[in-house]
CHARMM internal coordinates of N, CA and C (Angstrom, degrees):
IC EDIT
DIST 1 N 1 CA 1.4594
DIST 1 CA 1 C 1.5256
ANGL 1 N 1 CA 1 C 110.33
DIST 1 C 2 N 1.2058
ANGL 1 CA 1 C 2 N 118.78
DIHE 1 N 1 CA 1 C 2 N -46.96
DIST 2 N 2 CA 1.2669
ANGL 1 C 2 N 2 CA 122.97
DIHE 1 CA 1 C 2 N 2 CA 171.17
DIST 2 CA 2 C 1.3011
ANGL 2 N 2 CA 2 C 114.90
DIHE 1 C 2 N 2 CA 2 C -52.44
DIST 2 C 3 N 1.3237
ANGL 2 CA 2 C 3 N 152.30
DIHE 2 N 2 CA 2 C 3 N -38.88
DIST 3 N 3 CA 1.7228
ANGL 2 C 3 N 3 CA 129.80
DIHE 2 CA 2 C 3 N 3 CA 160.84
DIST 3 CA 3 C 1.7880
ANGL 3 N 3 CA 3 C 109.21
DIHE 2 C 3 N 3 CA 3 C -60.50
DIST 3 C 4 N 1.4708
ANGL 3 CA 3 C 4 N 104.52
DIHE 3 N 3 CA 3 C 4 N -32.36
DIST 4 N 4 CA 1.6894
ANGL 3 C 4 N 4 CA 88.07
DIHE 3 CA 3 C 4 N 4 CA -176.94
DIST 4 CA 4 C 1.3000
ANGL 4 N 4 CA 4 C 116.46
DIHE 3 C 4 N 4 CA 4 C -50.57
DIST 4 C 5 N 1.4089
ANGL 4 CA 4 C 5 N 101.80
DIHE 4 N 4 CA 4 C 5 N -63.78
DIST 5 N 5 CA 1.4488
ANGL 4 C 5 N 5 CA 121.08
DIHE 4 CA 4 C 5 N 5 CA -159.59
DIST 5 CA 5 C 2.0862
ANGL 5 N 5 CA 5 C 103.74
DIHE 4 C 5 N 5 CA 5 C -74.94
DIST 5 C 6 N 1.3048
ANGL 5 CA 5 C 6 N 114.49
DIHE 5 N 5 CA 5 C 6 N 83.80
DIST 6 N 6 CA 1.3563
ANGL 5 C 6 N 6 CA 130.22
DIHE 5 CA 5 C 6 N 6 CA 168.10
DIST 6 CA 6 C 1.3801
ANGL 6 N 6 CA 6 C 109.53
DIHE 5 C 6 N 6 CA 6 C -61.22
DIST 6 C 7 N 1.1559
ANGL 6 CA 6 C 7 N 156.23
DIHE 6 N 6 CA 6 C 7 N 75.12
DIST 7 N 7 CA 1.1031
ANGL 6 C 7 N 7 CA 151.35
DIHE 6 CA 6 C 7 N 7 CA -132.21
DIST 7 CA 7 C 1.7370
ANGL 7 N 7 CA 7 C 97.49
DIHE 6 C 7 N 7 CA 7 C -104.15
DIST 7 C 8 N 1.1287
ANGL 7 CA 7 C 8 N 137.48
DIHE 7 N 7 CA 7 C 8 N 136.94
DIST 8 N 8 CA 1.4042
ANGL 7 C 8 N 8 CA 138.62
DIHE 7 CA 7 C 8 N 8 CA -151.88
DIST 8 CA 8 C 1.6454
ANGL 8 N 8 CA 8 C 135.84
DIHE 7 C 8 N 8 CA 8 C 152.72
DIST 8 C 9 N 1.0740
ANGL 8 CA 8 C 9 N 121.82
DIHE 8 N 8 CA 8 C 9 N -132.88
DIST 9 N 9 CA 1.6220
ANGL 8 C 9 N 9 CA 84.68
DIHE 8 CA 8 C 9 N 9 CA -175.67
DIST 9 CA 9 C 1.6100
ANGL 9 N 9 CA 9 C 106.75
DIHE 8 C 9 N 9 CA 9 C -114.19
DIST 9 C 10 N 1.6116
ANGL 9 CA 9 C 10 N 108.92
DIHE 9 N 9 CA 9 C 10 N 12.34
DIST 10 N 10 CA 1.5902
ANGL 9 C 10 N 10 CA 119.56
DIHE 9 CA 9 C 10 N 10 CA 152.96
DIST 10 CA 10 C 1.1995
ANGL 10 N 10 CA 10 C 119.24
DIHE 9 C 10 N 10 CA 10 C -128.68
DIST 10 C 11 N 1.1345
ANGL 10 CA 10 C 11 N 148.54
DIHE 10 N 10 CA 10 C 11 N 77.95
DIST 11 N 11 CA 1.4537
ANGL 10 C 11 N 11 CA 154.80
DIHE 10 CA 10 C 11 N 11 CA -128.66
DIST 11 CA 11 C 1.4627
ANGL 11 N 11 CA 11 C 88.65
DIHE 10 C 11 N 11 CA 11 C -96.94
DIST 11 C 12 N 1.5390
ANGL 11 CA 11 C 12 N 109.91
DIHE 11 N 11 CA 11 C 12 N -59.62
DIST 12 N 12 CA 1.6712
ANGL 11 C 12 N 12 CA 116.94
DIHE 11 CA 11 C 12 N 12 CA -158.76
DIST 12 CA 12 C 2.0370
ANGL 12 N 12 CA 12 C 91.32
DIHE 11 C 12 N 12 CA 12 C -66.39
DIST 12 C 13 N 1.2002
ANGL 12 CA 12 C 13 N 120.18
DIHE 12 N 12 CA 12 C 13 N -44.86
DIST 13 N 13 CA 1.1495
ANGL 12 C 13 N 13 CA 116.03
DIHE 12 CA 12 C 13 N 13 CA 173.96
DIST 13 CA 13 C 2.0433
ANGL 13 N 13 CA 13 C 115.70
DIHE 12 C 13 N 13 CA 13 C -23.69
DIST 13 C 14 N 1.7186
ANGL 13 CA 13 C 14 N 72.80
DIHE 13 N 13 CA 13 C 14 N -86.12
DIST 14 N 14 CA 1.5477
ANGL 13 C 14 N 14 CA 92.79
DIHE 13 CA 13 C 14 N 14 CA 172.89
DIST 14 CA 14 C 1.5947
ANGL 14 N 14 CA 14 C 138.06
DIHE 13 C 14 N 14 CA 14 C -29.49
DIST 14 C 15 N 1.4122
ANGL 14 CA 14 C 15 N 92.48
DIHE 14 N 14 CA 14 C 15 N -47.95
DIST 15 N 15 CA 1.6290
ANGL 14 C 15 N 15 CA 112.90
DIHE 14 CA 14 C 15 N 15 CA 174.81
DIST 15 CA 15 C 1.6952
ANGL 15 N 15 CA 15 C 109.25
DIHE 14 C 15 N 15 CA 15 C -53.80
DIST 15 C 16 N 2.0475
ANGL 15 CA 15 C 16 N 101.77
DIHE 15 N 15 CA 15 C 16 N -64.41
DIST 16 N 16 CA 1.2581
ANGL 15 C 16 N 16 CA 95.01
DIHE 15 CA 15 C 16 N 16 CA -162.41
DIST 16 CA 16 C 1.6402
ANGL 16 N 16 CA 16 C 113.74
DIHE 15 C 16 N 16 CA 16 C -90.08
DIST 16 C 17 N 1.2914
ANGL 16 CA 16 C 17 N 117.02
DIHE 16 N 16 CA 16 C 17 N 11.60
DIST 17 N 17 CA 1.3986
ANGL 16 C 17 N 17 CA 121.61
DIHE 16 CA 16 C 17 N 17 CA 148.77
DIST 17 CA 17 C 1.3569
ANGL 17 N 17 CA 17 C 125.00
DIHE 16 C 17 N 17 CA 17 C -59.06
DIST 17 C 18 N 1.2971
ANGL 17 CA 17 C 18 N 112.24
DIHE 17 N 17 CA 17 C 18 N -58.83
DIST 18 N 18 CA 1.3489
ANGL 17 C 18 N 18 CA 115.94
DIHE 17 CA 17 C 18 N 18 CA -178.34
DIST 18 CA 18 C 1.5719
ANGL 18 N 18 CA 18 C 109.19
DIHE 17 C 18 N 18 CA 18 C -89.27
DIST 18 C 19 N 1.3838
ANGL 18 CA 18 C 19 N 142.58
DIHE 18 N 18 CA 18 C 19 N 21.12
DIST 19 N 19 CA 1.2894
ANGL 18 C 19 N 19 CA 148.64
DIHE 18 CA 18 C 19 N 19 CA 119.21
DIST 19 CA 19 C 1.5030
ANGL 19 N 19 CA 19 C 117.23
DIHE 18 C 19 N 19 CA 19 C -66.65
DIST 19 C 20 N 0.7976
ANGL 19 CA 19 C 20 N 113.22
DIHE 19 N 19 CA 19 C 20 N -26.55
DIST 20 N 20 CA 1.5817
ANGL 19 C 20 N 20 CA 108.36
DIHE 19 CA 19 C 20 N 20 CA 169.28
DIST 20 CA 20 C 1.4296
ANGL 20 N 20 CA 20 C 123.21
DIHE 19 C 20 N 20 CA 20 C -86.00
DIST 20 C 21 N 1.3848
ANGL 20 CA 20 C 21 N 108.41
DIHE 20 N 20 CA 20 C 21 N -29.92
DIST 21 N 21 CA 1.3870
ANGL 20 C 21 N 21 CA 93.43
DIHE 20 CA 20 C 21 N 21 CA 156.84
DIST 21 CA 21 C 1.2123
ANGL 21 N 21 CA 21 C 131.19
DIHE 20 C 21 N 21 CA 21 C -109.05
DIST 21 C 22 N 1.1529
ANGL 21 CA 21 C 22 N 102.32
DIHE 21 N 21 CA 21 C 22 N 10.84
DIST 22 N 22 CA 1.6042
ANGL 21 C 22 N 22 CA 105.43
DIHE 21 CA 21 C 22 N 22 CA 160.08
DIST 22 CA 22 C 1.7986
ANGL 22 N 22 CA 22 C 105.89
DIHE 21 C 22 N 22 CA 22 C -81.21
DIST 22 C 23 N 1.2558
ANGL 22 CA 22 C 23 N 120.86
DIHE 22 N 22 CA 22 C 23 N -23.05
DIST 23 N 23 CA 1.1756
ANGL 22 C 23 N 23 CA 94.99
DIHE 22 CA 22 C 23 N 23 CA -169.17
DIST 23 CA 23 C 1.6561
ANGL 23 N 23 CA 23 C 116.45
DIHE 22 C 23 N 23 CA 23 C -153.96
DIST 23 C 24 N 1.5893
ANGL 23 CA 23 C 24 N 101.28
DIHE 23 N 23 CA 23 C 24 N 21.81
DIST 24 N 24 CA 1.3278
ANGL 23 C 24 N 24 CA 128.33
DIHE 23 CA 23 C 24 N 24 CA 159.09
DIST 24 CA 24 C 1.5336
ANGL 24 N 24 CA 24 C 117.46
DIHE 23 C 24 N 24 CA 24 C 70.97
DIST 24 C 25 N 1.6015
ANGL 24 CA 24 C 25 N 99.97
DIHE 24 N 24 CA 24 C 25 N -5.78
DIST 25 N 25 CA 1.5973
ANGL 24 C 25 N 25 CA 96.01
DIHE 24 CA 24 C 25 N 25 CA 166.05
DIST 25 CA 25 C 1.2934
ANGL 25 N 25 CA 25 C 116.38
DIHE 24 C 25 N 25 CA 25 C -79.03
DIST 25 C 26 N 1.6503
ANGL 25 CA 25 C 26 N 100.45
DIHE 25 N 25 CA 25 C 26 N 160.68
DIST 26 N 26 CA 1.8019
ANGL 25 C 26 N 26 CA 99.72
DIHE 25 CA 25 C 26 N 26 CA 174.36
DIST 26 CA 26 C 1.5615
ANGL 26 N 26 CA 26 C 109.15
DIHE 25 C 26 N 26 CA 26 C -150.46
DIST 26 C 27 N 1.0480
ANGL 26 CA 26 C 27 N 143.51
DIHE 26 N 26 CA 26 C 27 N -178.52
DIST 27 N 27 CA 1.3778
ANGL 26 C 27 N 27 CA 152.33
DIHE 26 CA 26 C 27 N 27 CA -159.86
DIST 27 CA 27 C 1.2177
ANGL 27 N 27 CA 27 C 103.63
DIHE 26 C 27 N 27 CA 27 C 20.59
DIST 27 C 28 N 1.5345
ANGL 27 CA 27 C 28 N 139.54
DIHE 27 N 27 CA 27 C 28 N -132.79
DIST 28 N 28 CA 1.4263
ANGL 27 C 28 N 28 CA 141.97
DIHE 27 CA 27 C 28 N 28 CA -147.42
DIST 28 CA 28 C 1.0506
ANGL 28 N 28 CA 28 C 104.44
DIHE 27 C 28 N 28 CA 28 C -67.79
DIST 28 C 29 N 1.4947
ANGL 28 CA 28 C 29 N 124.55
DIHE 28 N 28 CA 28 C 29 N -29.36
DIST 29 N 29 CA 1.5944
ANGL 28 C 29 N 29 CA 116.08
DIHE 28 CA 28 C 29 N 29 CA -169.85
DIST 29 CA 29 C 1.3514
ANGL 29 N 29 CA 29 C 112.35
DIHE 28 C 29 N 29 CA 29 C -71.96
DIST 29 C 30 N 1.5337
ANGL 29 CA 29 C 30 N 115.60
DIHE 29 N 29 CA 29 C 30 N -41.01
DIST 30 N 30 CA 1.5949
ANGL 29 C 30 N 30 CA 119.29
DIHE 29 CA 29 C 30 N 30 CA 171.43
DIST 30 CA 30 C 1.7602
ANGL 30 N 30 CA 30 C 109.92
DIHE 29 C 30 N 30 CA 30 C -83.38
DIST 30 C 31 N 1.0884
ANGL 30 CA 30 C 31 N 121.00
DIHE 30 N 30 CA 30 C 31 N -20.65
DIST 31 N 31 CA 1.4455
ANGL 30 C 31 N 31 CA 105.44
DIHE 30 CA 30 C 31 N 31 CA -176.02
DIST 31 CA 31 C 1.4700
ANGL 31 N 31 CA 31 C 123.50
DIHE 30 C 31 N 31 CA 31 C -84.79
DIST 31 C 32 N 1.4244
ANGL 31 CA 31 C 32 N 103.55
DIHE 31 N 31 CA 31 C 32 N -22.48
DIST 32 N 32 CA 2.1011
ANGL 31 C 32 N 32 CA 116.11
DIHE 31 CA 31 C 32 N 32 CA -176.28
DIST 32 CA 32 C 1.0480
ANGL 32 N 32 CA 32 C 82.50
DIHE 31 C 32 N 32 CA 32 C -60.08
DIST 32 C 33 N 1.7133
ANGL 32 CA 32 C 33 N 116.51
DIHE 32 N 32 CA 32 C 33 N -65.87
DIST 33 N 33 CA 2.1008
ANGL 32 C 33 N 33 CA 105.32
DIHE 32 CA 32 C 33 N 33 CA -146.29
DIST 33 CA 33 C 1.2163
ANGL 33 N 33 CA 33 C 112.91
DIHE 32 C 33 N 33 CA 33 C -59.10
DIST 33 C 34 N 1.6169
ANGL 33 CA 33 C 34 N 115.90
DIHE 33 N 33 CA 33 C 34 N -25.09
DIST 34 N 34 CA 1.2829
ANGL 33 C 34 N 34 CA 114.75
DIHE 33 CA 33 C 34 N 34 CA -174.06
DIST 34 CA 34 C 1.1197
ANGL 34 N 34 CA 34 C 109.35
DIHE 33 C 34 N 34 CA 34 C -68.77
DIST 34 C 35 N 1.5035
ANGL 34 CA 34 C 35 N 104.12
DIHE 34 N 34 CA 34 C 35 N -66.06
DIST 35 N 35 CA 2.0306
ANGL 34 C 35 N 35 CA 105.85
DIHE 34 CA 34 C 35 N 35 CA 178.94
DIST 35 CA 35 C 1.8809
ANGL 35 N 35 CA 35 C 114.95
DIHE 34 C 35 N 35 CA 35 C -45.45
DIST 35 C 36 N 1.4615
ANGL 35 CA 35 C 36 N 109.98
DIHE 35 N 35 CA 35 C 36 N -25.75
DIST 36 N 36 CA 1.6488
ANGL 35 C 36 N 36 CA 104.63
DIHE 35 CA 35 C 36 N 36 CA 172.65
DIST 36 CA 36 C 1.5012
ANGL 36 N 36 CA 36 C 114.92
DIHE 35 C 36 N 36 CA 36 C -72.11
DIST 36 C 37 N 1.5914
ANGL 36 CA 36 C 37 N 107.88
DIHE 36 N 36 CA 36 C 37 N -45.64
DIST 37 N 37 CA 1.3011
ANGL 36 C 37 N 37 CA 111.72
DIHE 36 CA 36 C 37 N 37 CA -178.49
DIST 37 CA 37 C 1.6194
ANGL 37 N 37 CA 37 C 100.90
DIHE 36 C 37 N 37 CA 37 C -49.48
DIST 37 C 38 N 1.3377
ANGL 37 CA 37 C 38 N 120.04
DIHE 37 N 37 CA 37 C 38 N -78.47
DIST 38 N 38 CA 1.6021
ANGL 37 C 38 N 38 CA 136.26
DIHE 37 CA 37 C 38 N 38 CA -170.15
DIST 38 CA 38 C 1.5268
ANGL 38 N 38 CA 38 C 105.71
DIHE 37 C 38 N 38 CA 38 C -41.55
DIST 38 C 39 N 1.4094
ANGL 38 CA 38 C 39 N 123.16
DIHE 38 N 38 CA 38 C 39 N -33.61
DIST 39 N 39 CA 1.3559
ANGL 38 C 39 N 39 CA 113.84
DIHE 38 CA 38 C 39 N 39 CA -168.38
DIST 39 CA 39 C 1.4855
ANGL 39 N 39 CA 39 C 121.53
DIHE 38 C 39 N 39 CA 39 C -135.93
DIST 39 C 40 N 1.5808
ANGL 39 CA 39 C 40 N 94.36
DIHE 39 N 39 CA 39 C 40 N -20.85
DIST 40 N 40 CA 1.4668
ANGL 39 C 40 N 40 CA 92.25
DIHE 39 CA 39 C 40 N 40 CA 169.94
DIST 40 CA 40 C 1.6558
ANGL 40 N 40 CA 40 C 117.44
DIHE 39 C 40 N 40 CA 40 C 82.82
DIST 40 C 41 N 1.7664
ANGL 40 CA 40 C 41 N 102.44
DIHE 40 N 40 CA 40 C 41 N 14.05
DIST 41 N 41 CA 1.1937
ANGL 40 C 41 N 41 CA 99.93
DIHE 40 CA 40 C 41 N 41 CA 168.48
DIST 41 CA 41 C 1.6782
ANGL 41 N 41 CA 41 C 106.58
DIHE 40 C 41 N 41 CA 41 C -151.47
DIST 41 C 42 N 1.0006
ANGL 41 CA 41 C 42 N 123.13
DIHE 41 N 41 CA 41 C 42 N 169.03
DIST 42 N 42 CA 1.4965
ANGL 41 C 42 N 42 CA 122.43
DIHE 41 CA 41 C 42 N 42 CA -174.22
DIST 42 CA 42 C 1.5785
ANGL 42 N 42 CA 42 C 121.85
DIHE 41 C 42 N 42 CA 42 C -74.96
DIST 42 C 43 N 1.5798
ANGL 42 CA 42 C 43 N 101.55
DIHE 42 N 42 CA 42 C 43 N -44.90
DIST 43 N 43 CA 1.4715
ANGL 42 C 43 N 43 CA 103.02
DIHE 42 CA 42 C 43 N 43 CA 164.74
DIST 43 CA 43 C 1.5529
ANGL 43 N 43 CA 43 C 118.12
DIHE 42 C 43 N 43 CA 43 C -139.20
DIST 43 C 44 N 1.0765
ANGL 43 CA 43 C 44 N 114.65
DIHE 43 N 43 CA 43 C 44 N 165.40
DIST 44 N 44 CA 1.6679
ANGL 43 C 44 N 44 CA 133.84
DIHE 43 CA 43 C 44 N 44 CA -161.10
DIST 44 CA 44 C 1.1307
ANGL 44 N 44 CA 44 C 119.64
DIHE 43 C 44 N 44 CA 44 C 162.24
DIST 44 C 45 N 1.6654
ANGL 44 CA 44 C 45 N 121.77
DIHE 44 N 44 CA 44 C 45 N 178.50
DIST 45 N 45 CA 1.2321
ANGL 44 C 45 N 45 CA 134.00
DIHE 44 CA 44 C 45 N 45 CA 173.03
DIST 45 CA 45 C 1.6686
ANGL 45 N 45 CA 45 C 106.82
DIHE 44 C 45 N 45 CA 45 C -19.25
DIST 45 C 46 N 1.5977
ANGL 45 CA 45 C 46 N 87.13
DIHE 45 N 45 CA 45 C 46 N 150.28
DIST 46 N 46 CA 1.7746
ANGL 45 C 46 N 46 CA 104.51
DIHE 45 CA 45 C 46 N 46 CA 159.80
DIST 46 CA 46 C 1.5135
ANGL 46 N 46 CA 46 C 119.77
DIHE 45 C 46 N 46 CA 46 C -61.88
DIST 46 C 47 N 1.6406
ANGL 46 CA 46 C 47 N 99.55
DIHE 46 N 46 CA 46 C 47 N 112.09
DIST 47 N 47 CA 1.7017
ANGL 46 C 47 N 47 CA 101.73
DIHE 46 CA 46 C 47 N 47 CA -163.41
DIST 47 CA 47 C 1.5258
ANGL 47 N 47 CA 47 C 105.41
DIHE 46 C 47 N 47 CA 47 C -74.86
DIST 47 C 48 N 1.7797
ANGL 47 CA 47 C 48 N 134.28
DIHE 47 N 47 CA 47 C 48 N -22.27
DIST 48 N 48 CA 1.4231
ANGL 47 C 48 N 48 CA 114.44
DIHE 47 CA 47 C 48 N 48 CA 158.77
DIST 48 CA 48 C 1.6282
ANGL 48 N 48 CA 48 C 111.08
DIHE 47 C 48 N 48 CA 48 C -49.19
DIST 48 C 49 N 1.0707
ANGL 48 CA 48 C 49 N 139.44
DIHE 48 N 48 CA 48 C 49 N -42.95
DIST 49 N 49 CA 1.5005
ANGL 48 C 49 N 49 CA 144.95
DIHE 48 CA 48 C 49 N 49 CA 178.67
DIST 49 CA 49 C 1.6874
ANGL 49 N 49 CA 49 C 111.10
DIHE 48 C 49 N 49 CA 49 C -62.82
DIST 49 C 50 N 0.8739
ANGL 49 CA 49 C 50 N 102.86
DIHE 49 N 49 CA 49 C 50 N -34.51
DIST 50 N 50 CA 2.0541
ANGL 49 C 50 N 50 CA 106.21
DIHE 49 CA 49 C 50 N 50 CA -169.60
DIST 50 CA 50 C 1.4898
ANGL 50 N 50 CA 50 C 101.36
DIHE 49 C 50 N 50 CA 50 C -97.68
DIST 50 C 51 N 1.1355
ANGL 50 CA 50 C 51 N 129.15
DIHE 50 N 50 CA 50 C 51 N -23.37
DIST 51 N 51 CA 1.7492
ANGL 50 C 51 N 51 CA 118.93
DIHE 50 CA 50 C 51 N 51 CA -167.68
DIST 51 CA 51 C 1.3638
ANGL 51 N 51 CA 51 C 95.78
DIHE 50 C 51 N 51 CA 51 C -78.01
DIST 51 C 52 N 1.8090
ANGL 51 CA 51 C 52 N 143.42
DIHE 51 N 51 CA 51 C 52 N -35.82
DIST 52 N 52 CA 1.1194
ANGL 51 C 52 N 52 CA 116.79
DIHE 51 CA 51 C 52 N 52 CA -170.25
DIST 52 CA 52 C 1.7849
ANGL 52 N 52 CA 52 C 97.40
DIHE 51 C 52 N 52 CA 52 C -82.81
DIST 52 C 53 N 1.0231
ANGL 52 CA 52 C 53 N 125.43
DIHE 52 N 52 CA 52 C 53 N -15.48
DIST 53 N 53 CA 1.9142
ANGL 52 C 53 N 53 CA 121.49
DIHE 52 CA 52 C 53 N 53 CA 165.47
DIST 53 CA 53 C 1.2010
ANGL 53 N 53 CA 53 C 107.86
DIHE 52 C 53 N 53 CA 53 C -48.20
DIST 53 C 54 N 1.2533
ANGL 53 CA 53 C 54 N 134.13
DIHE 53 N 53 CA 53 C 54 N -32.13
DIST 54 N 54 CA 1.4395
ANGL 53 C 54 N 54 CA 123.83
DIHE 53 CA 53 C 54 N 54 CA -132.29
DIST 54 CA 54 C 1.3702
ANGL 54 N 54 CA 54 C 77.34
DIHE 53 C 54 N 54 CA 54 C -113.77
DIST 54 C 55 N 1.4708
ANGL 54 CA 54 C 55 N 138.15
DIHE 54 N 54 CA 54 C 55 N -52.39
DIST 55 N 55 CA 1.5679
ANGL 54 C 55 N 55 CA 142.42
DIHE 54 CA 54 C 55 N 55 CA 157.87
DIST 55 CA 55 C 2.0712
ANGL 55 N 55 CA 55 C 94.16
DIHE 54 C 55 N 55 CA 55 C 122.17
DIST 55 C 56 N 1.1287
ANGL 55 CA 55 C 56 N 108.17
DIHE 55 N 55 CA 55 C 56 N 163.26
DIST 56 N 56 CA 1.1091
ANGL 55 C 56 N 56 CA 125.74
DIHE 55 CA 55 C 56 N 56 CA 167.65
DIST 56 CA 56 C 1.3002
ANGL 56 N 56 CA 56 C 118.09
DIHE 55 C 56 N 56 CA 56 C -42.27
DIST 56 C 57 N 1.4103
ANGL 56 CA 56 C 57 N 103.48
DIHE 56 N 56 CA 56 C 57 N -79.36
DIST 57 N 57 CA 1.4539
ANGL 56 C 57 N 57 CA 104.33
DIHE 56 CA 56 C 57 N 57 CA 174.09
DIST 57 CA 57 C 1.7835
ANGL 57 N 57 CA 57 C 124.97
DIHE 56 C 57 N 57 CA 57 C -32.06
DIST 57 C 58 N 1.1539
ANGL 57 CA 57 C 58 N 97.86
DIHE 57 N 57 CA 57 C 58 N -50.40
DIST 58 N 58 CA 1.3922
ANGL 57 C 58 N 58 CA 113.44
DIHE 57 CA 57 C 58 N 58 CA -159.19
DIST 58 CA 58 C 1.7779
ANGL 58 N 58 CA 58 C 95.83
DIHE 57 C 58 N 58 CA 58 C -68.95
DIST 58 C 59 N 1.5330
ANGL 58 CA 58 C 59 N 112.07
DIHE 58 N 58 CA 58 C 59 N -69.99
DIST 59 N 59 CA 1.2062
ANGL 58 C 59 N 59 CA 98.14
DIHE 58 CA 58 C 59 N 59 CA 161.29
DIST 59 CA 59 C 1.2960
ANGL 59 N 59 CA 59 C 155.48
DIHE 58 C 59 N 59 CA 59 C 18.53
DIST 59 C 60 N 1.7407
ANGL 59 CA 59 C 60 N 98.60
DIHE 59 N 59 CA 59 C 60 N -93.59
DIST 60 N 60 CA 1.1379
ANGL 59 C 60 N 60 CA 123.19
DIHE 59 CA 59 C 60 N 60 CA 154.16
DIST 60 CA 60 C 1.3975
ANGL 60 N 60 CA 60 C 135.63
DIHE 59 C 60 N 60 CA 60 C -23.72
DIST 60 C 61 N 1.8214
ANGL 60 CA 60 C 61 N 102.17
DIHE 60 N 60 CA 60 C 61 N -57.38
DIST 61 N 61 CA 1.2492
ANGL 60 C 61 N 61 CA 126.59
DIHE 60 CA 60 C 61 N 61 CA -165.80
DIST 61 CA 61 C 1.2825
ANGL 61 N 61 CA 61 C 90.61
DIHE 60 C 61 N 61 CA 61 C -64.49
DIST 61 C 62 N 1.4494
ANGL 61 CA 61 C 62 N 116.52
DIHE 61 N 61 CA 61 C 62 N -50.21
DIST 62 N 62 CA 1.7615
ANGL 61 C 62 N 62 CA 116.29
DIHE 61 CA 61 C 62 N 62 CA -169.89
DIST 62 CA 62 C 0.9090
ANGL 62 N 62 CA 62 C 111.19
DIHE 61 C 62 N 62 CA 62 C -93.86
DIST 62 C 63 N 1.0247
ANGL 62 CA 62 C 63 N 140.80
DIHE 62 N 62 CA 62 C 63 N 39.03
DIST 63 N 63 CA 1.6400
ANGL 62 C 63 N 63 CA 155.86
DIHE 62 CA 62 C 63 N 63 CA 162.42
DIST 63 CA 63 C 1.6866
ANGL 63 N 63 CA 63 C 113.68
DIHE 62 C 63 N 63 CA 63 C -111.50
DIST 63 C 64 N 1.3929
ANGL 63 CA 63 C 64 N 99.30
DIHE 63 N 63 CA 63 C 64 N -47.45
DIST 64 N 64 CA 1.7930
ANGL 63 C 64 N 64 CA 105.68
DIHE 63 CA 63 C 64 N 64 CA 164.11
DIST 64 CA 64 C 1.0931
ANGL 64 N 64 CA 64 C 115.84
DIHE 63 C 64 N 64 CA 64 C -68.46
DIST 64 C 65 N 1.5834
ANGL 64 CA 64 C 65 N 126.31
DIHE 64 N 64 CA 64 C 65 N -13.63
DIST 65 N 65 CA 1.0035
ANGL 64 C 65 N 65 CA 103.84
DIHE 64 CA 64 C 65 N 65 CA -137.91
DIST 65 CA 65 C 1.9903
ANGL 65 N 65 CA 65 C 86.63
DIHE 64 C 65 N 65 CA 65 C -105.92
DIST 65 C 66 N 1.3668
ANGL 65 CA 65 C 66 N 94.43
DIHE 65 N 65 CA 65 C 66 N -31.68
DIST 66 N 66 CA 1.0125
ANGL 65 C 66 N 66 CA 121.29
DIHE 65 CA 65 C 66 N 66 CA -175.23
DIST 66 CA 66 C 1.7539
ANGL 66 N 66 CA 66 C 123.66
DIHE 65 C 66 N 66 CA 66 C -48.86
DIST 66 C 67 N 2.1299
ANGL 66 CA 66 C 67 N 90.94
DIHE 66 N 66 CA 66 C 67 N -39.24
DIST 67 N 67 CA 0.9206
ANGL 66 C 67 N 67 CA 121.69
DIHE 66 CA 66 C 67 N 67 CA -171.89
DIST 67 CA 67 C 1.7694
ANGL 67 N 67 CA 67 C 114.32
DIHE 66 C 67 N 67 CA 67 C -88.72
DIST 67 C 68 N 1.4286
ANGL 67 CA 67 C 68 N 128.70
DIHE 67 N 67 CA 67 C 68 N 9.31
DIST 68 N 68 CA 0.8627
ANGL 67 C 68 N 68 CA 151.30
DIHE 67 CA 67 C 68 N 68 CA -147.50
DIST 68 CA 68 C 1.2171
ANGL 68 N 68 CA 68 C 117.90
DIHE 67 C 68 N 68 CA 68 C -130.61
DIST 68 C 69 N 1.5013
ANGL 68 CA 68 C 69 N 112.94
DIHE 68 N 68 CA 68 C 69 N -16.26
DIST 69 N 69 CA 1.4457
ANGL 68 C 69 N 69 CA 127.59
DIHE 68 CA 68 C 69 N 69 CA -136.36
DIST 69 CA 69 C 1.7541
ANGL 69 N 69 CA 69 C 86.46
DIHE 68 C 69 N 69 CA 69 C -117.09
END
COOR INIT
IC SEED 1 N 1 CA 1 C
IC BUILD
Protein backbone atom coordinates (compact mmCIF):
# COMPACT_ATOMS: atom_id res chain seq x y z
CA UNK A 1 0.00 0.00 0.00
CA UNK A 2 2.66 2.24 0.73
CA UNK A 3 4.01 2.78 -3.05
CA UNK A 4 0.28 3.25 -4.09
CA UNK A 5 -0.73 5.73 -1.90
CA UNK A 6 1.94 8.82 -2.96
CA UNK A 7 0.63 11.03 -0.54
CA UNK A 8 1.10 14.80 -1.87
CA UNK A 9 -0.66 17.48 -3.28
CA UNK A 10 -2.97 14.90 -5.40
CA UNK A 11 -3.20 11.91 -3.32
CA UNK A 12 -6.58 10.65 -4.96
CA UNK A 13 -4.66 11.30 -8.29
CA UNK A 14 -1.76 9.26 -7.30
CA UNK A 15 -3.57 6.37 -5.75
CA UNK A 16 -5.90 5.71 -8.70
CA UNK A 17 -3.12 5.97 -11.23
CA UNK A 18 -1.05 3.58 -9.85
CA UNK A 19 -4.18 1.17 -9.29
CA UNK A 20 -4.76 1.22 -12.67
CA UNK A 21 -1.80 0.13 -13.64
CA UNK A 22 -1.26 -2.15 -11.37
CA UNK A 23 -4.33 -3.72 -12.18
CA UNK A 24 -5.89 -2.46 -15.40
CA UNK A 25 -9.16 -1.35 -14.10
CA UNK A 26 -10.48 2.09 -14.76
CA UNK A 27 -13.64 4.22 -14.21
CA UNK A 28 -16.42 2.52 -12.02
CA UNK A 29 -14.69 -0.62 -11.66
CA UNK A 30 -11.65 1.04 -9.89
CA UNK A 31 -13.42 3.99 -8.39
CA UNK A 32 -16.67 2.20 -6.28
CA UNK A 33 -14.14 -0.10 -4.28
CA UNK A 34 -12.17 2.72 -3.60
CA UNK A 35 -14.92 5.17 -2.56
CA UNK A 36 -16.44 1.90 -0.43
CA UNK A 37 -13.17 1.06 0.98
CA UNK A 38 -12.47 5.01 2.02
CA UNK A 39 -16.02 5.62 3.06
CA UNK A 40 -18.01 2.86 3.33
CA UNK A 41 -20.62 3.99 1.08
CA UNK A 42 -21.35 3.86 -2.66
CA UNK A 43 -21.91 7.45 -3.35
CA UNK A 44 -20.85 10.90 -1.98
CA UNK A 45 -18.63 13.76 -2.18
CA UNK A 46 -15.88 14.21 -4.86
CA UNK A 47 -13.28 11.66 -3.65
CA UNK A 48 -10.18 13.94 -5.24
CA UNK A 49 -11.75 16.57 -2.62
CA UNK A 50 -12.47 14.10 0.49
CA UNK A 51 -9.19 11.88 0.57
CA UNK A 52 -7.06 14.81 1.89
CA UNK A 53 -10.24 15.17 4.80
CA UNK A 54 -10.04 11.82 5.62
CA UNK A 55 -5.95 12.40 6.10
CA UNK A 56 -3.23 9.93 5.38
CA UNK A 57 -3.24 8.11 8.24
CA UNK A 58 -6.74 7.37 8.24
CA UNK A 59 -6.71 6.34 4.71
CA UNK A 60 -4.29 4.01 4.87
CA UNK A 61 -5.74 2.32 7.83
CA UNK A 62 -8.89 1.83 5.59
CA UNK A 63 -7.23 0.90 2.70
CA UNK A 64 -5.37 -2.08 4.59
CA UNK A 65 -7.91 -2.72 6.08
CA UNK A 66 -10.03 -2.99 3.30
CA UNK A 67 -7.38 -4.83 1.57
CA UNK A 68 -7.30 -7.58 4.08
CA UNK A 69 -10.78 -8.26 4.15
Amino acid sequence: MERLLAWGDDPWGSLTSALKDATGRKGKALFLPLRQALTGIDHGPDMHALLPLIGEAEARRRLEAAASD
